[in-house]
C-alpha positions as CSV (number, residue, x, y, z in Angstrom):
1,X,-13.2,-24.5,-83.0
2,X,-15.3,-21.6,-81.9
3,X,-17.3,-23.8,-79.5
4,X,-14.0,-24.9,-78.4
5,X,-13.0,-21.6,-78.0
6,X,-16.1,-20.6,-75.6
7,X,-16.0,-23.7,-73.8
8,X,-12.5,-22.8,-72.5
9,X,-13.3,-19.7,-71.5
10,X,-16.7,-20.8,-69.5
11,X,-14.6,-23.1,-67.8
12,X,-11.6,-20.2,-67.0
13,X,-14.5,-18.4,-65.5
14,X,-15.9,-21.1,-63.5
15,X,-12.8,-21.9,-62.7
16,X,-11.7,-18.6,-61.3
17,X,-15.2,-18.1,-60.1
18,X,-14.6,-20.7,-57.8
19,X,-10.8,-20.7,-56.8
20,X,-11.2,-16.9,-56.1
21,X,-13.3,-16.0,-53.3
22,X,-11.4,-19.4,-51.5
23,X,-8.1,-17.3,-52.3
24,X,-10.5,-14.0,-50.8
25,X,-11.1,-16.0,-47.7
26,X,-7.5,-16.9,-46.9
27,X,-6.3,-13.4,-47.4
28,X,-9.5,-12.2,-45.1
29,X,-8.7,-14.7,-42.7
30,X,-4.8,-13.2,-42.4
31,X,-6.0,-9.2,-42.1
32,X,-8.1,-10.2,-39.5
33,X,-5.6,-11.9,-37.3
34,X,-3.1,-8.8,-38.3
35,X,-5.8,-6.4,-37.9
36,X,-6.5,-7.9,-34.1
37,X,-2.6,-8.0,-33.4
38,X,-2.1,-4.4,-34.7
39,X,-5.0,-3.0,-32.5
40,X,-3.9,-4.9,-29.1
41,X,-0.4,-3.9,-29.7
42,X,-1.6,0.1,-30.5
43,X,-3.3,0.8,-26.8
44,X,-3.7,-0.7,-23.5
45,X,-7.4,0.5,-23.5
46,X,-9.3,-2.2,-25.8
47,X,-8.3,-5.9,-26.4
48,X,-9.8,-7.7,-29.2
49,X,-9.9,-11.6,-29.1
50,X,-10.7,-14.5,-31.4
51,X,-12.0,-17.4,-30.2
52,X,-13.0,-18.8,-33.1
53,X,-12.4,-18.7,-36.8
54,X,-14.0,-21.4,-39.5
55,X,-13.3,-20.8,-42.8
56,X,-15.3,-22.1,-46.0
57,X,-15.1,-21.6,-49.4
58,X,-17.6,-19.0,-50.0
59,X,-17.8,-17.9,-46.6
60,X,-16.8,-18.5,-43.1
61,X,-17.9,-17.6,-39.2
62,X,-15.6,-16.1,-36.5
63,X,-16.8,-15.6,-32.8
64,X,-14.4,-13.5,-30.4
65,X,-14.4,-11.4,-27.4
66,X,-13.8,-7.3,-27.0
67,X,-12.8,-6.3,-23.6
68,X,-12.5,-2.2,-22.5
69,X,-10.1,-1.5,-19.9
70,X,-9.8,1.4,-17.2
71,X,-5.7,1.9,-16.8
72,X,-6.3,4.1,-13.5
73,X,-8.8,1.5,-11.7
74,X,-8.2,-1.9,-13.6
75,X,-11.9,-2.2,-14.2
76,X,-13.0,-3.9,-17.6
77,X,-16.3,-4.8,-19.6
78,X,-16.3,-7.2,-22.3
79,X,-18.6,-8.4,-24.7
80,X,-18.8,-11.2,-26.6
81,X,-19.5,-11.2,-30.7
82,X,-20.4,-13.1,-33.8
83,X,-19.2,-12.2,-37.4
84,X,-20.7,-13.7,-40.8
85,X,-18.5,-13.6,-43.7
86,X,-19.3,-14.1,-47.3
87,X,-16.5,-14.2,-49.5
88,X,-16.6,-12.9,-53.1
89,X,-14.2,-12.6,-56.0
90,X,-12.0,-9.0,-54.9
91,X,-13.1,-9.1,-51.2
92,X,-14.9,-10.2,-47.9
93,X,-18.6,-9.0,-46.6
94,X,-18.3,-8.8,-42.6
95,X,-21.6,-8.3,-40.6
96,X,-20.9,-8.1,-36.8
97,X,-23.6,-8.8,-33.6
98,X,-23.5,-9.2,-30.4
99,X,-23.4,-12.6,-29.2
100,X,-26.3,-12.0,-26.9
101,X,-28.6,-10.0,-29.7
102,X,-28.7,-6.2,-30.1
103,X,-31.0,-5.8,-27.3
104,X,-29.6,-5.6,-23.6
105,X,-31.4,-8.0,-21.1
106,X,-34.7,-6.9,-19.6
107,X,-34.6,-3.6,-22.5
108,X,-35.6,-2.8,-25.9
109,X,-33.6,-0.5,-26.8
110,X,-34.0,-0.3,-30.4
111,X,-37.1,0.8,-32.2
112,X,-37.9,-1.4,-35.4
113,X,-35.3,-3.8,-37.0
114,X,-32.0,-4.1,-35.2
115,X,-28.6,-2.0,-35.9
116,X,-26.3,-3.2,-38.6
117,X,-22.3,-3.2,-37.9
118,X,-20.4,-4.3,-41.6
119,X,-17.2,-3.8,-43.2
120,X,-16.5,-4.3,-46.7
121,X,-13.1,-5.4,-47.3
122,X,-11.4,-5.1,-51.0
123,X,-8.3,-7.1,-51.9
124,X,-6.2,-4.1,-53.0
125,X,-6.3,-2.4,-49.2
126,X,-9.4,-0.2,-49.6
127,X,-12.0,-1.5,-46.6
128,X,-15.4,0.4,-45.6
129,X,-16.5,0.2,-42.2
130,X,-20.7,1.0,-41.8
131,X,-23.1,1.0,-38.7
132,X,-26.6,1.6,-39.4
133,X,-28.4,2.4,-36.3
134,X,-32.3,2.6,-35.7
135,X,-34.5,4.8,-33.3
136,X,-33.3,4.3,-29.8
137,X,-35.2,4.8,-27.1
138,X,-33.4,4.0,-23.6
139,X,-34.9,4.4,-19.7
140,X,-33.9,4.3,-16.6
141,X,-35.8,2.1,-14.2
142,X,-37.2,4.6,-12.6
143,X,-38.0,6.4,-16.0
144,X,-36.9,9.7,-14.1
145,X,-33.5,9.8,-16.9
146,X,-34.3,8.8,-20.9
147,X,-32.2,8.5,-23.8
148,X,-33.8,9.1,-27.3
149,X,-32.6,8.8,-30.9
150,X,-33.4,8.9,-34.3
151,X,-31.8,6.9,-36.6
152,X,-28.3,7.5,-37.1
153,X,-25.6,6.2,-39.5
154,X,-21.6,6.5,-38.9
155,X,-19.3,5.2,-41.9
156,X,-15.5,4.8,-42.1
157,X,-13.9,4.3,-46.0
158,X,-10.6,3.6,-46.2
159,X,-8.1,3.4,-48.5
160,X,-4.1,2.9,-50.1
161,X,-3.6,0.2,-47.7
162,X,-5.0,2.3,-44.7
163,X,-3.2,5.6,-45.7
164,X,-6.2,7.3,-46.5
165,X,-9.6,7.3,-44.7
166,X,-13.0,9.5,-44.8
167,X,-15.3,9.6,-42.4
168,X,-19.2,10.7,-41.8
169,X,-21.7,10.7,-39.1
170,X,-24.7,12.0,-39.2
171,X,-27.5,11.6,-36.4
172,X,-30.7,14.2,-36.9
173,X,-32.1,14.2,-33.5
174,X,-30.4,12.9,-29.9
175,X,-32.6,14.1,-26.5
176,X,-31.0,13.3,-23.3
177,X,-34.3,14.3,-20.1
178,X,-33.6,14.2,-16.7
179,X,-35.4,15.2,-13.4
180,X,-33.4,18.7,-13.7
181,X,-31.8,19.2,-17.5
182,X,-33.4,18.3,-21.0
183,X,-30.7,18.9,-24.1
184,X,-31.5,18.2,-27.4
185,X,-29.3,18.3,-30.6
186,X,-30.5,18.3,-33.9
187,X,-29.0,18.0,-37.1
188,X,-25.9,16.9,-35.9
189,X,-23.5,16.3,-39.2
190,X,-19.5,15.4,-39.5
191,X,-17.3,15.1,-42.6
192,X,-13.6,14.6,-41.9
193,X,-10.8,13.6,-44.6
194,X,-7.5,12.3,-43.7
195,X,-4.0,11.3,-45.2
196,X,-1.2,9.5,-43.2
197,X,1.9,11.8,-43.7
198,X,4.9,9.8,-41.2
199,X,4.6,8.6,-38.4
200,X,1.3,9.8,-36.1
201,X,0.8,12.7,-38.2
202,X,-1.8,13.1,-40.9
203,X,-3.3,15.7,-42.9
204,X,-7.0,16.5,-44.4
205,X,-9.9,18.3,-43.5
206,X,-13.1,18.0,-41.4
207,X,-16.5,19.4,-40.6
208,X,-19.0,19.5,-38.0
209,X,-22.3,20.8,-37.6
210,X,-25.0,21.2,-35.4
211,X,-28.4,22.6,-36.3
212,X,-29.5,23.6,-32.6
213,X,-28.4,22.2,-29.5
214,X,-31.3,23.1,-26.7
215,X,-30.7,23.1,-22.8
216,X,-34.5,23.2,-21.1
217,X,-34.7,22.8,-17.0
218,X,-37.6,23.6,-15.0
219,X,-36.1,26.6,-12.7
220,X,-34.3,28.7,-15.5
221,X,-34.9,30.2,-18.8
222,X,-34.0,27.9,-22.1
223,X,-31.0,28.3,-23.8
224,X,-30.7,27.8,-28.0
225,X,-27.6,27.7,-29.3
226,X,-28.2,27.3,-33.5
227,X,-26.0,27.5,-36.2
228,X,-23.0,25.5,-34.5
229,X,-19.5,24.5,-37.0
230,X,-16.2,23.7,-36.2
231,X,-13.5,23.6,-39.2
232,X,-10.2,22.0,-38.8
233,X,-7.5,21.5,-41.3
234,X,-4.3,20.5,-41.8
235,X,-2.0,21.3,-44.9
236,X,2.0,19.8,-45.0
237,X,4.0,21.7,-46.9
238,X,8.2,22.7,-47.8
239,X,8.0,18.4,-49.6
240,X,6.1,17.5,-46.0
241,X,8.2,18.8,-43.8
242,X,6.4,21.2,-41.9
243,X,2.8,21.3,-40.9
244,X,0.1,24.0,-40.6
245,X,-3.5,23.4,-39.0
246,X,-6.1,25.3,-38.6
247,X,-9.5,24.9,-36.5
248,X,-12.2,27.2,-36.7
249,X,-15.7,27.4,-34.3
250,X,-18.3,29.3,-35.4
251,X,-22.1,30.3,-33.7
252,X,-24.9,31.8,-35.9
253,X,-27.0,32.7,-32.4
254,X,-27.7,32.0,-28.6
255,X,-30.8,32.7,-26.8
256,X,-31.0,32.8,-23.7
257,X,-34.7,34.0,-21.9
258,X,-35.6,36.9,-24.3
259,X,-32.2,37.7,-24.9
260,X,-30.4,36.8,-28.7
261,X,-27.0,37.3,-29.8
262,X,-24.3,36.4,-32.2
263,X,-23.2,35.3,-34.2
264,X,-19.7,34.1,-32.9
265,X,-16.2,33.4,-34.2
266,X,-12.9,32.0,-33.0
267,X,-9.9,30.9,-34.9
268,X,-7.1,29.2,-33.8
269,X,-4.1,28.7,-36.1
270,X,-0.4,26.8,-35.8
271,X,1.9,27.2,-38.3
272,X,5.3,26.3,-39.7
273,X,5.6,23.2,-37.4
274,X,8.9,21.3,-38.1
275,X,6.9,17.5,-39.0
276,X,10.2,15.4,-37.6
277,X,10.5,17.2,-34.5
278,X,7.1,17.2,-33.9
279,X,7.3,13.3,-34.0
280,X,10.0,13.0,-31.0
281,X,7.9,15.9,-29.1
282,X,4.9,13.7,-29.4
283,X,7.0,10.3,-28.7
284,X,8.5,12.4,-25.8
285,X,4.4,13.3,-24.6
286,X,3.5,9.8,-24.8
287,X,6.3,8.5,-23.0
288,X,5.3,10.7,-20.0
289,X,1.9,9.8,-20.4
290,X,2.4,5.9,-20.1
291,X,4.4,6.9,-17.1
292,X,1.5,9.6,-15.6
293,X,-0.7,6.3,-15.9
294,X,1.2,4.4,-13.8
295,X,1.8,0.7,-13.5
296,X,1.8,-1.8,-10.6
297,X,5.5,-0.6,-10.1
298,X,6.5,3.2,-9.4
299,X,8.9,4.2,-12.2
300,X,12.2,5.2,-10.5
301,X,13.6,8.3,-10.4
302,X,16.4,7.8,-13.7
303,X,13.2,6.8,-15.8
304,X,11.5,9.8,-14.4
305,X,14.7,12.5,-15.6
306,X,15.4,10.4,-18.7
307,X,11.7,11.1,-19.7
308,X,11.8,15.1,-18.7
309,X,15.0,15.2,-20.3
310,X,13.4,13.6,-23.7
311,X,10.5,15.6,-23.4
312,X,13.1,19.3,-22.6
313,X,15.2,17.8,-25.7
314,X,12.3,17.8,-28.0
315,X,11.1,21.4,-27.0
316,X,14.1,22.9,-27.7
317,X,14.0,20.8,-31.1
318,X,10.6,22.2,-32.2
319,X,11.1,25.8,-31.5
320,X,14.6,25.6,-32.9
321,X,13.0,25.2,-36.3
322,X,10.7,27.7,-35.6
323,X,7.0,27.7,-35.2
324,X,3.6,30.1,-34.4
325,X,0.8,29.4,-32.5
326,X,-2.3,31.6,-31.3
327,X,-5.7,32.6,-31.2
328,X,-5.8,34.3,-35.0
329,X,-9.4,36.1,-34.3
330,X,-11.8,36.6,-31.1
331,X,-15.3,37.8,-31.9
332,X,-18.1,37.3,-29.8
333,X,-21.3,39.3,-29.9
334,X,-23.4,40.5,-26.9
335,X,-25.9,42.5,-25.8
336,X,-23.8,44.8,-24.6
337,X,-21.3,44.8,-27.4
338,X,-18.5,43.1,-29.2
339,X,-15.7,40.9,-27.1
340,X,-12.7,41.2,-29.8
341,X,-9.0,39.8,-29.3
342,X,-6.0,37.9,-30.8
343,X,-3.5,36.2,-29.2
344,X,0.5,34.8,-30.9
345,X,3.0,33.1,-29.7
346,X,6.0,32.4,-32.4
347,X,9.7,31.5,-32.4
348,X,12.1,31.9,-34.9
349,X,13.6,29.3,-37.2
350,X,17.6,29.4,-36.0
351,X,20.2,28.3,-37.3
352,X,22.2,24.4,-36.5
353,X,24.7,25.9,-34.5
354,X,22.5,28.1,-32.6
355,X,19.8,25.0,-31.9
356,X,22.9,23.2,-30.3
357,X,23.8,26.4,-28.0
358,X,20.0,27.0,-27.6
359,X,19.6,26.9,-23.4
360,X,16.0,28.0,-23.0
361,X,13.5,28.3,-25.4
362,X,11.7,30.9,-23.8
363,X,14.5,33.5,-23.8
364,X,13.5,34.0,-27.6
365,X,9.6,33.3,-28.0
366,X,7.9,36.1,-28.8
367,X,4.1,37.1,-28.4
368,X,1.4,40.0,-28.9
369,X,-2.5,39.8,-27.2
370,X,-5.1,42.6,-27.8
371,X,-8.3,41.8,-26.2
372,X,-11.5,44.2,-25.3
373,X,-14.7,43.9,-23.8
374,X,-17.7,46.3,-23.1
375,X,-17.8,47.3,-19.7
376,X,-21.0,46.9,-18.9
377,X,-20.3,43.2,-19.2
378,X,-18.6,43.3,-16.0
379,X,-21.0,46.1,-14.5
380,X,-24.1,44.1,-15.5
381,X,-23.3,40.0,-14.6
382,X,-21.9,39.6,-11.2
383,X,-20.0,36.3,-12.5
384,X,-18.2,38.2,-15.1
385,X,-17.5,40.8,-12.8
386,X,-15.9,38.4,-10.1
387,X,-13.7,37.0,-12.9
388,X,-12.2,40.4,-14.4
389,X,-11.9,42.1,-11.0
390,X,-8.4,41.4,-10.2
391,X,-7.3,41.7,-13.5
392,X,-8.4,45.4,-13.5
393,X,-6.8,45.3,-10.0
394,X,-3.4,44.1,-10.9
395,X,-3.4,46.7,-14.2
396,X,-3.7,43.9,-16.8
397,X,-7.2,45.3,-17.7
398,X,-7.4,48.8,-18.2
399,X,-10.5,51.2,-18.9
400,X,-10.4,53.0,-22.3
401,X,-14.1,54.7,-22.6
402,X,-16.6,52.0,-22.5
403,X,-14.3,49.2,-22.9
404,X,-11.9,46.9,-20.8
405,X,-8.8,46.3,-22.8
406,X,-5.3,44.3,-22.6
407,X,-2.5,45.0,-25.0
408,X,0.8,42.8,-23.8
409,X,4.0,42.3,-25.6
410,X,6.4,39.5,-24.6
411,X,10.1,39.2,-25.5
412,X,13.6,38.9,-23.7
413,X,11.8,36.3,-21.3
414,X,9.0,39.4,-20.2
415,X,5.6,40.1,-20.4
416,X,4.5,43.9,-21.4
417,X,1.2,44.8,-20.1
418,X,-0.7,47.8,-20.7
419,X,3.0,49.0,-20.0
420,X,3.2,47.0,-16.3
421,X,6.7,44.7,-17.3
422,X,6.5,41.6,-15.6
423,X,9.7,39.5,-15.8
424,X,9.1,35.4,-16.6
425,X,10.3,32.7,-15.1
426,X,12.2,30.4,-17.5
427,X,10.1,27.7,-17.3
428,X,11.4,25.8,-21.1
């Protein structure tokens, strides 16, 4: 009986062994033909074909085409591709290549073994996408341009049925040379979470650095720039219905000839976005995009006012619920001293009856910018000087001992200035 017992379940396992990655394969085989329908049907930009798809037991082959189009000219470039894929009990092994091989005609571009482009799909809706690059070392035929890279590795996971996803890249050395211009970045490093919220919207975090990014040409000093990170985030809150973000850029230094200074800070902030009338303000943007790119036919002039009158509707949406927006810190270090300066924009939250009687959405914004600079910026670097000339001019820069400063109020659909009131024209 217990030989009985264990011959059953051998057999259940072989059994399943053998039925499941068949059962893998079929469901493989239908996300890739959804997954090619959903990415042609998302943008005009990229096409993705199938030409082929054979499917076995334990694996199968599919051969296709990707094709990159240019809206404004109508130029393309394709390129043709070959996928392996090995099917196992809870999910698919993908492993892309060029039809033609890795390496271009008449070029090797890539140092030792060739790149490697795989995704690892689960049956549950988790999938990881992985390229795997080499040193690359690319010239032009006149080897008076280069291209040079270390190896480099860019991985997408994602997960709850495409609701989640993380990201990283990281690449420790790219050089670009040229006849006039050498850059180098090293230690170039991005994290970024994300979580679909509705629509186009999602939320997470993210975070790039750069160890030193170097600019070297033959007829002017070097310039360093170390110690580069930009933070952005995004947090829902109120049950999801509004949305604050957050991006952050930070310097440590930049040196320039002899000349070092930093380190650097700006932050820029929005808060209290209304989530559903952010969707029909971007729906409204896109719309007027797909018409800024044009088609073979110009659109008429009703398509043209129903889309500015989409696009007015869904201002006067977003501000109605209220919203702020600005530069939350300016802090930049220089020989000469510290450039400081904030800038806000906000609108209050009103009430239904008072978004329906709402005519302008600039006659309630409100706004405060403070902003100083030493003034031996502009006495010292003609190009600085040029720039801030007319704003000392006009009044909108004023001298307070060694610095050049701005304070400016806006409200009632005007602009206060280092006290010079300058009416605005109602342009929302």
């Amino acid at each position: 009986m217990t030989l009985n017992k264990w011959t059953i379940a051998g057999t259940a396992i072989l059994l399943v062994a053998g039925v499941a990655p068949w059962g893998v394969g079929y469901v493989t085989e239908q996300q890739w033909l959804q997954a090619t329908e959903e990415i042609n049907g998302a943008q005009p930009f990229v096409r993705m074909e199938t030409n082929r798809y054979q499917r076995g037991i334990l694996s199968a082959e599919a051969t296709g085409t990707l094709t990159i189009f240019d809206p404004k000219t109508g130029d393309s470039h394709s390129l043709d591709f070959q996928v392996a894929i090995s099917h196992g009990v809870v999910g698919s092994f993908l492993d892309f290549r060029p039809s033609q091989g890795w390496q271009s005609e008449g070029n090797t571009w890539f140092e030792g073994p060739d790149p490697a482009l795989t995704l690892e799909t689960r049956l549950w809706g988790s999938a990881a996408l992985e390229f795997q690059a080499p040193p690359v070392v690319i010239n032009s035929p006149d080897r008076a341009e280069s291209f040079r890279a270390s190896g480099g590795l860019a991985r997408i996971d994602i997960g709850h049925l495409g609701e989640r996803a993380d990201i990283l890249l990281v690449w420790p050395e790219m050089t670009m040379s040229g006849p006039d211009l050498d850059i180098t970045a090293e230690d170039f490093h991005f994290e970024q979470s994300l979580s679909w919220l509705t629509a186009d919207i999602w939320t997470g975090s993210g975070t790039m650095t750069l160890g030193a990014l170097t600019l070297e040409s033959p007829d002017e000093p070097s310039l360093l720039v170390k110690g580069i990170s930009f933070d952005t985030s995004s947090v829902a809150s109120n049950g999801d219905q509004t949305l604050s973000s957050e991006a952050v850029l930070e310097i440590e230094t930049v040196r320039f000839a002899e000349n070092a200074y930093g380190p650097h800070r700006i932050a820029v902030a929005v808060d209290g976005v209304d989530v559903a009338s952010w969707n029909d303000f971007s729906s409204a943007m896109a719309d007027m995009q797909t018409l800024a790119l044009g088609t073979d036919l110009r659109p008429g002039y009703e398509q043209q006012m129903a889309a500015m009158q989409r696009f007015n509707d869904a201002i006067r949406g977003l501000a109605g619920k209220g919203f702020s927006v600005g530069v939350r810190e300016l802090n930049l270090n220089t020989p000469e001293g510290k450039v400081q300066g904030s800038l806000d924009i906000s609108h209050p939250a009103l009430s239904e009856e008072d978004r329906a009687n709402m005519l302008m959405v600039m006659q309630q914004l409100v706004g405060t910018v403070d902003f100083s600079m030493p003034l031996a910026l502009a006495e010292n670097y003609p190009a600085v000087r040029m720039q801030v000339a007319p704003l000392i001019k006009q009044g909108l820069l004023v001298q307070e001992g060694d610095q050049l400063v701005m304070t400016g109020r806006m409200k009632d659909v005007a602009l206060d200035i280092n006290g010079l009131q300058i009416p605005l024209p109602p342009l929302l």
